[in-house]
N, C-alpha and C positions, 0 to 999 in steps of 0.2 A: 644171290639169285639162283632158283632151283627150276627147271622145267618139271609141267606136272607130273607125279610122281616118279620124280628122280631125285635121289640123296640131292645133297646140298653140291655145287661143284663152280667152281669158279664161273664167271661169264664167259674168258677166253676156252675154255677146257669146251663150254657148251655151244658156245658158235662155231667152233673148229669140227668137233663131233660132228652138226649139221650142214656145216660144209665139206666134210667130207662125204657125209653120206648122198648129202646132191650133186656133187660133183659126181657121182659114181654112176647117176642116172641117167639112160637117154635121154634128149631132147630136154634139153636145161638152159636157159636163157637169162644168162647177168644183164642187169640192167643197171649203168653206174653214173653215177650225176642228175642233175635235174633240169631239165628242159623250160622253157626252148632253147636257152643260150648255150647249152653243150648236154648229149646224153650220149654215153659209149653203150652201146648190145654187141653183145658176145655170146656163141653158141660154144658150150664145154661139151667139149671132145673127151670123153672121161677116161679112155686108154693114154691119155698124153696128158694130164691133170696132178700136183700134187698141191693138198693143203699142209702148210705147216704153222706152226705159234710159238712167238719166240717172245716173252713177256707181255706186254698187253698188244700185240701185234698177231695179227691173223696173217696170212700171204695165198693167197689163191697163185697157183704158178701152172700155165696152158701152154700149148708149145709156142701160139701166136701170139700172145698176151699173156699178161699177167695182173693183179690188183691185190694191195695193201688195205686191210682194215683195222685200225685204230676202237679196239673191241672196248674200250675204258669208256668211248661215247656213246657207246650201244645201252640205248635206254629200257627198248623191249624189243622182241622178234614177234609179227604178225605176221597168222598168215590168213591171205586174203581169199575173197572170193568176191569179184564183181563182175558187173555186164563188161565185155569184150571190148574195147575202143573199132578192133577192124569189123566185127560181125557182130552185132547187140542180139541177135537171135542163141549169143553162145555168151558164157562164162570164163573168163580167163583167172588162173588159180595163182599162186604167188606167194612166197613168203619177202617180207623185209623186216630187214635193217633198221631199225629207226633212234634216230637219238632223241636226246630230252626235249627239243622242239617238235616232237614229231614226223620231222624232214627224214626219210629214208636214203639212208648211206648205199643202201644196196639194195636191191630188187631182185627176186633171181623167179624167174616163170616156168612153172612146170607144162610145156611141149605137147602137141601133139595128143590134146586129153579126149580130142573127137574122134573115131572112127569116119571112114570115108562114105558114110554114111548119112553124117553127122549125127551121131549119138556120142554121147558123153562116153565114155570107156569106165565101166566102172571096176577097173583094175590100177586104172591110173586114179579114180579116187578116193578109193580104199587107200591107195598107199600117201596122196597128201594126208587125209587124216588121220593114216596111223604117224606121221610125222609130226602134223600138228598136234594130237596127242602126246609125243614125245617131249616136244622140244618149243613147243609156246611160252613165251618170257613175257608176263607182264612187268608194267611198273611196281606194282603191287609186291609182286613177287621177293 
């Protein structure tokens, strides 16, 4: 599995890569489990954050938290764009996790994409698509 135009590089080597680089970002939003019966949200504090991979093992490590991903399940990385659950007059942007069912292992929300204004920021969405450009895994793939 290769992200678009990136050499050929492991899954772990490329979920890591993008967990590192979102961890690094303001206003980032883990989203882990699936609802209703348990969902954990966590906001990453990216001065107190490391990611590491230690065979097919991902580790996101926060000072308050931390979470384990099992990257062998990881079928593809999407990232999303839909209407907003809290405001449908806005878009909330998103990459996940998703394994061979489909079912997203991880959900992580990019923060803060409105101005107080409410305009979209279009610094913050320059920079989801320069990442989804990066780092998009399909099935296919």
């Amino acid at each position: 599995m290769a992200a678009a135009g990136q050499p050929e590089k492991s899954v772990v080597s490329v979920v890591a890569e993008l967990l590192r680089e979102v961890t690094s970002l303001p206003d980032m939003l883990f989203v882990m489990g699936k609802g209703p019966q348990a969902v954990m949200e966590a906001w990453v504090d990216s001065a107190k954050t490391r990611v590491g991979a230690e065979r097919d093992w991902v580790a996101v490590e926060c000072e308050a938290w931390h979470c384990h991903l099992d990257v062998s399940s990881i079928a593809c990385l999407r990232f999303v764009e839909e209407k907003d659950v809290h405001d449908p007059t806005r878009k909330a942007f998103s990459v996940r996790f998703l394994g061979s069912d489909g079912e997203p292992y991880l959900m992580v929300f990019f923060g803060k994409m409105y101005d107080d204004a409410g305009a979209l920021r279009s610094d913050k969405l320059a920079l989801f698509r320069s990442l989804q450009k990066k780092y998009e895994l399909t099935e296919a793939d």
